[in-house]
N, C-alpha and C positions, 0 to 999 in steps of 0.2 A: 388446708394449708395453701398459702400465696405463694409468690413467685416475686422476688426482685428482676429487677432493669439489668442490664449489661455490665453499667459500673459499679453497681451497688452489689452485683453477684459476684465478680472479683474479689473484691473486699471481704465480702465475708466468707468464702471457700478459703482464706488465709486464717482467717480470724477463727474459724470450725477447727483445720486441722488445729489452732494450737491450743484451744480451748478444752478438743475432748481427750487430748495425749496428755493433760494434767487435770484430771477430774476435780482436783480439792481447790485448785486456782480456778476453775471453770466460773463465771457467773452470768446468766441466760441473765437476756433482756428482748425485750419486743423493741424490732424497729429494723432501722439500716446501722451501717456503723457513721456514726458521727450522731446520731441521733440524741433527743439529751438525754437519753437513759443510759447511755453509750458515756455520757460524759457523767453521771451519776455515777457508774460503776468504777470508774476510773478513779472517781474524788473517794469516791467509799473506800474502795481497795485498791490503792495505785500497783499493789504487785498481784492484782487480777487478771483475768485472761477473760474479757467480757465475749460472749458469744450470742452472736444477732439471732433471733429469730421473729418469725415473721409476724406470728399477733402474739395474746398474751396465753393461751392456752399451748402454746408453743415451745413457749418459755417453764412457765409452771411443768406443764410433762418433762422436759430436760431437766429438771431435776425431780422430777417422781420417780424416774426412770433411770436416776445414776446415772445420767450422759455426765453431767457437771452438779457439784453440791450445794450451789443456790443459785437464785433469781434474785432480780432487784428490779421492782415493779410500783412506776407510781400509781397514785391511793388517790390523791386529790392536792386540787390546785386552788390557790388565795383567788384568784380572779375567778376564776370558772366552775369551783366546786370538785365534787367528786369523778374522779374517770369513769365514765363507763363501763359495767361489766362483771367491774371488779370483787365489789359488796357480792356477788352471785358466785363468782369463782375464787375465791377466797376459801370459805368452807367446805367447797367440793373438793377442793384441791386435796385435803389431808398433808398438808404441807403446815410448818409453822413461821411464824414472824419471832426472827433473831436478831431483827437490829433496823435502824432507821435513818432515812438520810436526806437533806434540805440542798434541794440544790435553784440556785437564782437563775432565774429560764429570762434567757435575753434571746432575741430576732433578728436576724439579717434578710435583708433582700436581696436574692442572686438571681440571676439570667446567663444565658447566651448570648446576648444583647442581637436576637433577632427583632428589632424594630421597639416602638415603644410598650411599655409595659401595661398592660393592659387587668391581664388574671395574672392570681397569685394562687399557687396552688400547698395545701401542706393538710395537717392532718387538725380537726375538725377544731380539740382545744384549742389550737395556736392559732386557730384564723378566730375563735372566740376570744382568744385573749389580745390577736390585733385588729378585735371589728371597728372601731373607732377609726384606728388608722386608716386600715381601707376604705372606708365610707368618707374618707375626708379627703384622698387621694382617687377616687372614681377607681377603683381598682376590684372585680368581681372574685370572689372569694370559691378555688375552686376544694374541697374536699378528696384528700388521700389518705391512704392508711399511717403513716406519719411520718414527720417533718424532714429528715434528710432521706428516706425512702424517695418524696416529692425532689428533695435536689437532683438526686442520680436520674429522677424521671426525666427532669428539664433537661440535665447533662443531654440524654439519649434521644432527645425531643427535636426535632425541625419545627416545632411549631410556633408563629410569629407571636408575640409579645407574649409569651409565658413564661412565669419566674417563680420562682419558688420560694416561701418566706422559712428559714431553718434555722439553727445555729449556724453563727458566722464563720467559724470555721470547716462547719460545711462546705463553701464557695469555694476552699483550697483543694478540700478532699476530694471534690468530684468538678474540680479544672471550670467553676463557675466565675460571672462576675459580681462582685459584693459590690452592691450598689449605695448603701446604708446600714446602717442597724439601728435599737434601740424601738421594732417598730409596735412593741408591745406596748399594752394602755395603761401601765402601771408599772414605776417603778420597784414598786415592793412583790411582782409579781414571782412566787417561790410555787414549786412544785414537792410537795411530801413524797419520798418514797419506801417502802418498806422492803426490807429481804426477808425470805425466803430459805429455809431448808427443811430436811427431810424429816429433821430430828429436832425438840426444842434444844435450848440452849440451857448446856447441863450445870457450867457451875456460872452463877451469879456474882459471887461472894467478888471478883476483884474489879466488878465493874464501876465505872467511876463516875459518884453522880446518881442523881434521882431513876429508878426502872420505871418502865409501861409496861402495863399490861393492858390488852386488847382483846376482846372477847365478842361473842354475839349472842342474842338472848330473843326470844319469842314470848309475846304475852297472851296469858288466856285472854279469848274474847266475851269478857265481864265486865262492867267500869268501874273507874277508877285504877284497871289493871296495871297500867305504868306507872302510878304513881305509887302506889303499893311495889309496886319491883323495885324501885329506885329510892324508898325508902329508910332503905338499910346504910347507903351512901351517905345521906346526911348525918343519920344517927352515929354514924363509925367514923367520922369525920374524914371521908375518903373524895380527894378528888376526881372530879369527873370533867375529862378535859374535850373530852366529843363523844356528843351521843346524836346518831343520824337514823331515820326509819326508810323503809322500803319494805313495799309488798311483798309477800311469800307466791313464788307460783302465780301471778298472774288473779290472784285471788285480793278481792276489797275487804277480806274479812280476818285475813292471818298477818298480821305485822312486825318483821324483824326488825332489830337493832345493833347497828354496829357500834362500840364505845371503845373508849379508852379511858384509864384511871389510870393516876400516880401512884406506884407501888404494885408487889408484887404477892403473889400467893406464898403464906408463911407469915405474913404480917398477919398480927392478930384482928388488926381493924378490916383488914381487905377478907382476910377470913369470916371475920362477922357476917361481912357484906354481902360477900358472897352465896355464904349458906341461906341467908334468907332471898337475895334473888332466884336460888335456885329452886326455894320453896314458892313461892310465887310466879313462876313464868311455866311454860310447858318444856321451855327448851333452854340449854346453856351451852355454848362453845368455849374452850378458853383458845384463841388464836395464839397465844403468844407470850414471852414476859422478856423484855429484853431494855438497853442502854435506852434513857432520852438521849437525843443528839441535838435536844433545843428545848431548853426549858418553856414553858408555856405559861403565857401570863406577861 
């Protein structure tokens, strides 16, 4: 476990007591407050009580552990790919995916205005998703644990030309100066993120609109193994709207898969599907079955 800055530890000793005195309103997110998970939780559930914590495993235990009844943690970004970490602590967590949410990731650049701007410091994504910018503004890209975490750092900072790129509203929350925004390399730049609770989500029946489900699955190591898994998809005429691999353990020889499909288990075609990827792989998780919040396609 980390530790916040001065101004950013204020903030969230407010934001703690009122988050774990109503458990069911409680929603863990990794960050500072003002961060855009912070503004995620907010658009997700505006009568939420989002509570910062420091990484993502921080978040996930607050609600393993009934602090609060979910987390809202992003998954992966249009510019930049998938977060780090996540695909690994996802199935360890024993947590499930109850719902999803698109939120448009814009940039500000704030300072103390000690001198000119030189580093910009934020967390790893966001300076990948403004490397263009900086490299066209001579501006050294410094790496933090994330984005408004970096503001409060600058707030509490004497140090000459350091600024911090975060949500612009940021600059208000921790007494900075907004120098610009918009310093991301793409306007269509959106972050995915998924919630989080203890228990799936029990009745379906009133939700509105196409379900996902999300699952991980491991293939024996035979050939042609993936496509023999993946088989049953086409046959059942089931969408498959992302399917992404990663290593098991550090091993070149074990490889999982994170996916998503349109629809939900009880469909007869997803049922098809499933039964035979489950005969075909070594392994199956279901993560989830919950609302699209963005049709795909």
């Amino acid at each position: 476990m980390g530790s916040y800055t001065a101004s950013a530890q204020r903030l969230v000793d407010e934001m703690k007591v009122a988050a774990l005195a109503d458990p069911a309103r409680g929603l863990a997110f990794q960050g500072a407050p003002g961060a855009n998970s912070d503004l995620a939780a907010r658009e997700y559930d505006p009568d939420s009580l989002p509570l910062p914590c420091y990484s993502f495993q921080d978040a996930i235990d607050a609600v393993r552990e009934g602090r609060v009844d979910r987390a809202i943690i992003p998954i992966e970004n249009s510019l930049h790919g998938r977060v780090a970490d996540i695909h690994f602590l996802l199935p360890e967590s024993g947590l499930s995916i109850v719902g999803e949410h698109f939120l448009p990731i814009r940039y500000g650049l704030m300072s103390r205005d000690l001198g000119p701007i030189t580093r910009a410091m934020s967390h790893e994504q966001a300076l990948g998703q403004c490397r263009k910018w900086l490299r066209a503004n001579h501006i050294s890209p410094v790496a933090h644990s994330d984005t408004a975490g970096a503001a409060a750092w600058v707030a509490d900072s004497d140090e000459v030309g350091l600024a911090a790129l975060a949500p612009p509203h940021a600059a208000e929350l921790y007494g900075l100066t907004l120098h610009g925004t918009g310093m991301e390399d793409a306007d269509h730049n959106m972050t995915r993120f998924v919630i989080l609770a203890r228990e799936p989500l029990a009745d379906l029946s009133a939700a509105r609109g196409p379900l996902m489900t999300t699952f991980m699955f491991e293939v024996k190591n035979i050939p042609a193994a993936l496509y023999k898994a993946l088989g049953g998809f086409a046959t059942n005429g089931v969408n498959m709207t992302k399917l992404e691999s990663y290593q098991v353990a550090g091993s070149f020889a074990a490889t999982q898969f994170y996916t998503d499909i349109v629809g939900a288990p009880g469909d007869e075609n997803i049922d098809r599907a499933l039964e035979e990827l489950d005969f075909q792989t070594k392994s199956l998780r279901l993560l989830g079955t919950y609302p699209m919040a963005r049709v795909r396609g």
